[in-house]
C-alpha positions in Angstrom: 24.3 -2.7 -0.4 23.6 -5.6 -2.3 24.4 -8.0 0.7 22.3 -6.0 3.2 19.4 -5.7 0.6 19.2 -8.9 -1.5 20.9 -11.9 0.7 19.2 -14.9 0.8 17.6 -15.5 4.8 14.8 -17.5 6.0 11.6 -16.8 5.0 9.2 -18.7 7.5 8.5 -15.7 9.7 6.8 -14.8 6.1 5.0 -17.6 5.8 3.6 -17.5 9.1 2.4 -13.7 8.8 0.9 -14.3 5.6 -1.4 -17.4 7.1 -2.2 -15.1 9.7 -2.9 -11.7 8.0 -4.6 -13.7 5.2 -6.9 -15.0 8.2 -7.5 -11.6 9.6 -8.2 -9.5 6.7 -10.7 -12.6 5.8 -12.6 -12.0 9.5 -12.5 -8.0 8.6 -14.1 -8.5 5.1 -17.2 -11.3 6.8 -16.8 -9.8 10.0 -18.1 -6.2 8.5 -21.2 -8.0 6.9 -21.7 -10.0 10.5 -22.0 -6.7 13.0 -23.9 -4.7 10.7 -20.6 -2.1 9.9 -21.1 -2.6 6.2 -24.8 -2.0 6.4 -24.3 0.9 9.1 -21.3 2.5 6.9 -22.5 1.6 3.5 -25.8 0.8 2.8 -27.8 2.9 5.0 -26.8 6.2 4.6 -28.2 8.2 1.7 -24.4 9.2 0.6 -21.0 8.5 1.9 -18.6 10.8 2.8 -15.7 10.2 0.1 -11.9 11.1 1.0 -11.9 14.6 -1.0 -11.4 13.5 -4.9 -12.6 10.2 -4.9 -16.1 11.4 -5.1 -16.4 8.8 -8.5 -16.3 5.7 -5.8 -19.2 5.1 -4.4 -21.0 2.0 -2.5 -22.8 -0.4 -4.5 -26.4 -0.5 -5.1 -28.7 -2.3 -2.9 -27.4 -5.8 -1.5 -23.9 -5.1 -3.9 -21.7 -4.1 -0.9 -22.6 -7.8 1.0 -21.5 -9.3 -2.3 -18.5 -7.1 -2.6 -17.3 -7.9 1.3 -18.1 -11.6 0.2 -16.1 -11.7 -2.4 -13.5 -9.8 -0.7 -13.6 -12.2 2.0 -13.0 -15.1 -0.2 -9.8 -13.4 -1.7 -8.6 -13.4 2.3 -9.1 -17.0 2.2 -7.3 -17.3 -0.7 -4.0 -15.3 0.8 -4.7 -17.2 4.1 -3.9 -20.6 2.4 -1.3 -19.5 -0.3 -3.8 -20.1 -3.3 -3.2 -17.4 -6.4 -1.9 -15.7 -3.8 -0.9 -12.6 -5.9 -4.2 -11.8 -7.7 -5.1 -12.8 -4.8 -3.7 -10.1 -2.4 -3.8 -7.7 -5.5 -7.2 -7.9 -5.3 -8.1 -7.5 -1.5 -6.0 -4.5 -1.7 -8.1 -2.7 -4.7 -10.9 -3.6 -3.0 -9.9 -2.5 0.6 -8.5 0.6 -0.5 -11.7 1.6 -2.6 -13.5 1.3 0.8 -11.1 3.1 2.3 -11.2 5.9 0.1 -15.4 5.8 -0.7 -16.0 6.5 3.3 -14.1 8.1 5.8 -17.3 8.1 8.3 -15.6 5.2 10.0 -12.1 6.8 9.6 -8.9 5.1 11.6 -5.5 4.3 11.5 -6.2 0.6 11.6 -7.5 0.5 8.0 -5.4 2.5 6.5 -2.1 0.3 7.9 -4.5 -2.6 6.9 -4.1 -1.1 3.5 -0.9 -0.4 3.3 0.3 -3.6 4.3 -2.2 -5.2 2.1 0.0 -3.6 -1.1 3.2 -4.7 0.5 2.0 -8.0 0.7 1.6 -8.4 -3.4 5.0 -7.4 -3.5 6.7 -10.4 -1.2 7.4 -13.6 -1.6 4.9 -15.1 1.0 3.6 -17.9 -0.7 6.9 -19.9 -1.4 6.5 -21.9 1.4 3.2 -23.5 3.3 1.0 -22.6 0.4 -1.2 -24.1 -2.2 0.9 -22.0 -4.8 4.2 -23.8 -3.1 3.0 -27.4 -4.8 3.7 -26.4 -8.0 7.1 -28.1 -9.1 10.2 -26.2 -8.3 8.3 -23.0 -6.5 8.7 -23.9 -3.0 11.8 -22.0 -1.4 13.0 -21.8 2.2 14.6 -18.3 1.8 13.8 -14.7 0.9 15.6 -11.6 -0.1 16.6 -9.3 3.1 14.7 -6.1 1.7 11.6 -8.1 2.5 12.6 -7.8 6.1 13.9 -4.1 6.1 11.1 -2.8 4.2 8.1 -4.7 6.8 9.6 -3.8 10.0 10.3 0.0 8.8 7.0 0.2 7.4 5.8 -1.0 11.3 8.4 1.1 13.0 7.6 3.9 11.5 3.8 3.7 13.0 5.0 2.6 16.0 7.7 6.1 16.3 5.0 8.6 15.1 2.1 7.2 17.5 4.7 7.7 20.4 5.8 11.2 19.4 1.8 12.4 18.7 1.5 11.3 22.3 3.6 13.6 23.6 1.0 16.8 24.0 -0.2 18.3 27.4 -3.5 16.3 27.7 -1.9 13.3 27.1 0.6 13.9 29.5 -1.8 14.9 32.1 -3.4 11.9 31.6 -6.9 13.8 31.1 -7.2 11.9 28.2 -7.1 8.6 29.1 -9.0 9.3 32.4 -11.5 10.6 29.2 -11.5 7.4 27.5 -11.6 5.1 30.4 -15.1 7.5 31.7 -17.2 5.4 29.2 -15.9 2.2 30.5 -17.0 2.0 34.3 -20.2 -0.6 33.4 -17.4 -2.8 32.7 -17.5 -6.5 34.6 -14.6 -6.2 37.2 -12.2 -4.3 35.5 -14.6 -1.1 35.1 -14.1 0.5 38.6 -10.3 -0.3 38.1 -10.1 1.6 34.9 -11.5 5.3 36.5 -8.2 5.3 38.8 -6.1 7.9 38.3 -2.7 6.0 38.6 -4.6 4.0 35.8 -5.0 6.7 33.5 -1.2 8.4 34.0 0.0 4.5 33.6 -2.2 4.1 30.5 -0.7 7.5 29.2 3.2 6.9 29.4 3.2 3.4 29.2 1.5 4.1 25.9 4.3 6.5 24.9 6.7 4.2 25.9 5.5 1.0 24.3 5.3 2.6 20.5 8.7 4.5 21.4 10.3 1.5 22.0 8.8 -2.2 21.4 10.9 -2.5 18.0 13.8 -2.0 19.2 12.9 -4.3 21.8 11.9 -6.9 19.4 15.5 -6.5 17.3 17.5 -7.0 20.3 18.0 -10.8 21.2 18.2 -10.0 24.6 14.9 -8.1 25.2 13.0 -10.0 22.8 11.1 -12.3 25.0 10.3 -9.0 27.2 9.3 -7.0 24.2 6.6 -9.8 23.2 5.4 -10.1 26.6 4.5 -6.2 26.5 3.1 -6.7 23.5 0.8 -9.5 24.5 -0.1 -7.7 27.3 -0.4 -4.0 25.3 -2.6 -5.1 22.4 -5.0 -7.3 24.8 -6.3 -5.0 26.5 -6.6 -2.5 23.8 -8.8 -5.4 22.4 -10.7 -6.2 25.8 -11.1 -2.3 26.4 -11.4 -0.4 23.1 -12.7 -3.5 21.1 -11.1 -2.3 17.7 -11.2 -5.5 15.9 -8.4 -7.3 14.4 -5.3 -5.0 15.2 -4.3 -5.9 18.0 -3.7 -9.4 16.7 -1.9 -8.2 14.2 0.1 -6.2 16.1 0.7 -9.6 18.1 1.7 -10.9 14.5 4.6 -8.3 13.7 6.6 -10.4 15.6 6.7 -13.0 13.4 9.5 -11.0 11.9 11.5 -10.6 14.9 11.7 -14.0 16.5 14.6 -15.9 14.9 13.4 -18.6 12.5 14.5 -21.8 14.8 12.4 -20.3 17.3 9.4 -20.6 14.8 10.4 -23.6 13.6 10.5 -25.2 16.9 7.5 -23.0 18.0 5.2 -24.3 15.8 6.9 -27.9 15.2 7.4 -26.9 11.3 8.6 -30.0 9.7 11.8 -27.9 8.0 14.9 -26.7 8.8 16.3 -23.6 8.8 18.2 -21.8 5.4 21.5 -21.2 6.2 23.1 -20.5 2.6 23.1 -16.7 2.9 23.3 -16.4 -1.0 23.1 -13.0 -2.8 21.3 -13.2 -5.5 20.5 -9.8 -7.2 17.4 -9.4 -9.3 17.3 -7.7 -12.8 15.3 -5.1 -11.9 17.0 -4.3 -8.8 17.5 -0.5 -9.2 13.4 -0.1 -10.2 12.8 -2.0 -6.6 15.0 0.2 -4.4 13.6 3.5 -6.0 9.7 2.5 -6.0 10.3 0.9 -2.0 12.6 3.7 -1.7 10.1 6.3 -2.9 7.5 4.7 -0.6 9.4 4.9 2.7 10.1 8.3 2.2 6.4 9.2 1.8 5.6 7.5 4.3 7.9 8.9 6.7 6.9 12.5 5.2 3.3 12.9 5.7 2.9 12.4 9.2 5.3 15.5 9.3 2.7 17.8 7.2 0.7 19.4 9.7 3.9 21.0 10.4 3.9 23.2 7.7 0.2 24.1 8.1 -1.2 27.1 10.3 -2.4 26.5 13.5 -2.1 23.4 15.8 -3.4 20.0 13.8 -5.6 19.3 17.4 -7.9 22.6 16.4 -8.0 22.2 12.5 -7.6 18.6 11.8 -5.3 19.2 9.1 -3.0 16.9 8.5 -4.4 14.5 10.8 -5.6 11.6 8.7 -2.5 9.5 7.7 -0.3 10.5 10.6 -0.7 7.5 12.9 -2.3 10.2 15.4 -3.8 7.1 17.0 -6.7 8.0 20.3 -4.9 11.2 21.0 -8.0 13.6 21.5 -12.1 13.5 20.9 -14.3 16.2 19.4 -17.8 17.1 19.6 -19.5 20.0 17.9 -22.4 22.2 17.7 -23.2 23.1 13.7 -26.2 24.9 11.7 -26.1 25.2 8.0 -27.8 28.5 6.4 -28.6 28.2 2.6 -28.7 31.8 1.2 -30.8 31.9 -2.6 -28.4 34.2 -4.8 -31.5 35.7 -6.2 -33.6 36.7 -3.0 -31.0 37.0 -0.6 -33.4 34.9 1.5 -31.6 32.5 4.5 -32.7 29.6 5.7 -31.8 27.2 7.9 -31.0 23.9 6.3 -32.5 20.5 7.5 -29.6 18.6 7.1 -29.5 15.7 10.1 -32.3 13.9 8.3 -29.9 13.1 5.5 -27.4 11.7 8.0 -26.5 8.5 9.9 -26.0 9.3 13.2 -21.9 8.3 13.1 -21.9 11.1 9.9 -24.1 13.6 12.1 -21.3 13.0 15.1 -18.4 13.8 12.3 -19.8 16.6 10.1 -20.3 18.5 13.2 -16.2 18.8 14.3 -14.7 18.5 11.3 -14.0 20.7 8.5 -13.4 18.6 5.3 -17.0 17.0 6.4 -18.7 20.6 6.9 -16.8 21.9 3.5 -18.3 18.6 1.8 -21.9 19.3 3.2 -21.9 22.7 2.0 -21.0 21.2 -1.4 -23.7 18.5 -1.1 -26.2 21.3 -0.4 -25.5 23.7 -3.1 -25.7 20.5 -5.4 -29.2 19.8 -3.8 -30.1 22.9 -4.3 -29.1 23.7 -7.6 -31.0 20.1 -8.4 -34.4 22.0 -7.3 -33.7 25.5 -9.7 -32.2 27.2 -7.2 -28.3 29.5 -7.0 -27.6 29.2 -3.2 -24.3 30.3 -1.1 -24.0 27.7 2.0 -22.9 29.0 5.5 -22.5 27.8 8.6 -22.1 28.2 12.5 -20.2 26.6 13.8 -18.8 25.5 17.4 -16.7 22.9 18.5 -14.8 21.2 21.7 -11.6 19.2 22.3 -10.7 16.4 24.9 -14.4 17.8 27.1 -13.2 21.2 26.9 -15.5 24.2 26.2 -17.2 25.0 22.6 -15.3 27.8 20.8 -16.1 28.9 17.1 -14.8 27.1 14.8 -15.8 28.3 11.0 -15.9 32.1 9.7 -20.1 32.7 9.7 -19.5 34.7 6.7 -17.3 32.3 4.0 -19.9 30.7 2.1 -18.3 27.5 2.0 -19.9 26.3 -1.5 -18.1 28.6 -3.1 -14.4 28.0 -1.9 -12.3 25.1 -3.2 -10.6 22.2 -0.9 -6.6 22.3 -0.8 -5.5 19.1 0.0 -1.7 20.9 1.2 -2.9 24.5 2.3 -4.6 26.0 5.5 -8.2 26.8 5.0 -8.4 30.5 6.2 -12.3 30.0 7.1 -11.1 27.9 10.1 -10.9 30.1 13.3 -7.8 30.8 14.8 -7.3 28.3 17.7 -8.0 29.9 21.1 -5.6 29.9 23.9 -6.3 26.9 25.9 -9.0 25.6 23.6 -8.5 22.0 24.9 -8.7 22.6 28.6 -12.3 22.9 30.6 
């Protein structure tokens, strides 16, 4: 164990991800302030819509969240180039994750593997070589301990696995919902007709399966190495030139950093180094503390994708146990939703305004999804109790799957102030799912 975990190897696939993963996570932070997400997400709206729990973060006042992106932006640079790389890092991650966590409007898997590898990354060794920090006498090293490899390309394989195996579903299959996806993109310069084929869309749908299923094991195996990059290239390009979801596609591209052997990035890049060859083992002091906290980790992470499993109905119709699950473009939802505000003391109902208090990207959510409606309902008896008044919140409530047809959703007659969130039980005021609620 000690050999597999803690022997020295070369460590300039590290360096080379951490130059470019520094330079990424610095064009998320200014690139957020530059297309308006920060102001759309994070400014504008009247009130966020917190992971349930984290209610006590919330977005700065007026221009603080511009400062706060700036300033993470500058920690980016600072991991980009090696410089205090720890606080660094430490600190992009605090800050990411506290977005994270303060809005889940703009909810996907991107950020949240954004922020997982962002803690990682305080954890490694990345800035022993090509760094600022690497200057200082006797702190520049050409080797790092195994684990560092293990524990990145599980972390990755384990997205990877779970976005193949959420595939597998009869609309995706079909390929209804890629020929879904692909509807919106027809105004597209010369690839736009291309994309509404229907040999496109059933390509789109098992290639899909097949590329997370089985590009990292294609990237471990010498021999389909080169292949496995090339489908990589060509997979996470046009997810960027179709679904424009910023920088992960690049750093998708980027994994393979860890894959390709280190002459090939030596020789690559014309590193002026050669390759670490000792294959010491060096164990640390705290070696048992590592392997339980990484151990601990990998286990979680490989146990809450599997959640929804021990819920009630099908995670498509309830959405629990969907966040965190690497359930990456599997399905879209629309929905149809009225809130009634009953006073305690009249018994008068009323239907409640609430779009005016709403962007129009939280509108589009609170209307499918029950943690946002359950949150509303909370907002609203607050609101009301604010103006003197005792009010139970209720709701109707319709929603569809993939372009199906609307079915009911939420029980009319749960007033949904009153009821508390469980974060690892069913809610019984979601609706069964009907038979074939996906289908048109």
């Amino acid at each position: 164990m000690d050999k597999i975990l803690f022997q020295r190897i070369d460590n300039t696939g590290l360096a080379l991800w951490r130059i470019v993963f520094g330079l990424l996570i610095t064009i998320e932070a200014f690139g957020a302030i530059l297309t308006g997400w920060v102001k759309e997400v994070l400014v504008d709206p009247e009130f966020t819509f917190n992971f349930i729990g984290f209610e006590f973060l919330q977005p700065l006042p007026g221009d603080g969240m511009y400062y706060y992106f700036l300033l993470m932006g500058t920690f980016g640079v600072c991991v980009m180039l090696g410089y205090k790389y720890r606080w660094a890092m430490a600190a992009y991650a605090l800050m990411w994750t506290s977005v994270y966590l303060m809005q889940k409007t703009s909810y996907n898997n991107h950020y949240y593997l954004m922020m997982l590898l962002c803690w990682i990354m305080i954890f490694l060794p990345a800035n022993r070589y090509a760094s600022i920090d690497a200057r200082k006498p006797g702190y520049r090293k050409y080797h790092m301990p195994r684990w560092v490899k293990i524990v990145f390309v599980a972390q990755v394989w384990i997205v990877f696995t779970y976005a193949a195996i959420a595939k597998i579903y009869p609309q995706w299959l079909d390929g209804s919902v890629a020929a879904m996806f692909m509807s919106g993109k027809s105004h597209y310069w010369l690839i736009g007709e291309f994309l509404q084929q229907p040999w496109v869309h059933y390509s789109i749908a098992y290639f899909g399966i097949l590329f997370d299923l089985l590009i990292i094991p294609l990237l471990l195996y010498k021999r389909t190495r080169v292949f496995g990059f090339c489908c990589s290239l060509f997979f996470h390009l046009f997810n960027s030139g179709v679904f424009q979801i910023g920088i992960f596609p690049y750093m998708s591209i980027a994994f393979a950093f860890f894959f390709f052997t280190p002459e090939t990035l030596i020789k690559t890049f014309k590193l002026k180094r050669s390759v670490y060859t000792n294959s010491e083992v060096i164990v640390p002091q705290f070696k048992n503390i590592g392997i339980l906290l990484f151990g601990a980790y990998l286990i979680v992470q490989l146990a809450l994708p599997l959640r929804h499993w021990f819920f009630q109905d099908d995670v498509l119709w309830t959405e629990e146990g969907h966040r965190l699950s690497w359930r990456m473009m599997l399905r879209s939802r629309s929905g149809q939703l009225v809130f009634w505000a009953e006073d305690k003391a009249t018994g008068e109902r009323n239907n409640y305004p609430y779009a005016p208090l709403l962007s129009k990207k939280q509108a589009r959510s609170v209307k499918s999804r029950p943690d946002f409606i359950w949150q509303m309902a909370q907002r609203i008896k607050k609101m009301e109790a604010e103006k003197g008044k005792d009010v139970a919140v209720y709701v109707t409530s319709k929603v569809k799957i993939n372009n199906g047809v609307y079915h009911d959703f939420i029980n009319p007659v749960v007033d949904l102030a009153s009821v508390p969130w469980e974060h690892f039980a069913h809610h019984d005021w979601i609706l069964p799912s009907p038979e074939s609620y996906s289908k048109k």
